[in-house]
N, C-alpha and C positions, 0 to 999 in steps of 0.2 A: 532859780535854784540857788541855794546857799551856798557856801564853800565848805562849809562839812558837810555837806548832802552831795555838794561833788566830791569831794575827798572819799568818802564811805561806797557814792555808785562807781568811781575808779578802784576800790579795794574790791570791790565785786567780780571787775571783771568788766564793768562797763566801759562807754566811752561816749562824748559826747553826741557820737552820731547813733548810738543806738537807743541814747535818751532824748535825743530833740528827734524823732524820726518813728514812724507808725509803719517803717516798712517788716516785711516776713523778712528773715536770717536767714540765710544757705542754710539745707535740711540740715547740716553735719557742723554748723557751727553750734559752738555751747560758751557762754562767760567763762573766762577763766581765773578765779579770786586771786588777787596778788597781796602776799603772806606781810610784805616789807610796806604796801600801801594801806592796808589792814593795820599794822603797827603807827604809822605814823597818823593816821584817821584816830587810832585806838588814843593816842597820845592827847592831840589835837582837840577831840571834840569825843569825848567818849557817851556822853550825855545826850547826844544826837546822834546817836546809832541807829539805823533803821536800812531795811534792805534795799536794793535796788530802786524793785517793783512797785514799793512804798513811797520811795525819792520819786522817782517818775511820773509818778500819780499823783503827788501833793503837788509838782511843778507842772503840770496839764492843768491840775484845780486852780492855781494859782495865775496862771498866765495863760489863759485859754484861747487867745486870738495869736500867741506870739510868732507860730509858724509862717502864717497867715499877712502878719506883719511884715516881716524880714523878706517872705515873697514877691509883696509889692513895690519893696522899697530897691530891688535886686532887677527890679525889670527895667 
């Protein structure tokens, strides 16, 4: 993942563990956009704007064994 692709899933409301991680969320959790990390993403890289769910997904496409990786190396 980039740094304005993590700049923009931190303005979102994300975090790294809801992006490196395929688990379900507590029913009653929801992202919550932060307005001051949206500004400075907005500054930073306005041109790589894109959602979360979008971030997420190009770094799955992009790095497909990475979880995978870091597992075996952790044992």
């Amino acid at each position: 993942m980039s740094a304005p692709g993590m700049m923009w899933l931190l303005a979102d409301g994300f975090g790294p563990w809801e992006a490196a991680t395929s688990y379900e969320p507590e029913p009653d959790w929801s992202p919550q956009a932060d307005h001051d990390l949206a500004a400075i993403a907005e500054r930073f890289a306005p041109e790589r704007r894109a959602s979360a769910a979008a971030i997420i997904a190009q770094a799955a496409q992009e790095f497909p064994g990475f979880d995978d990786t870091v597992m075996k190396l952790c044992r």
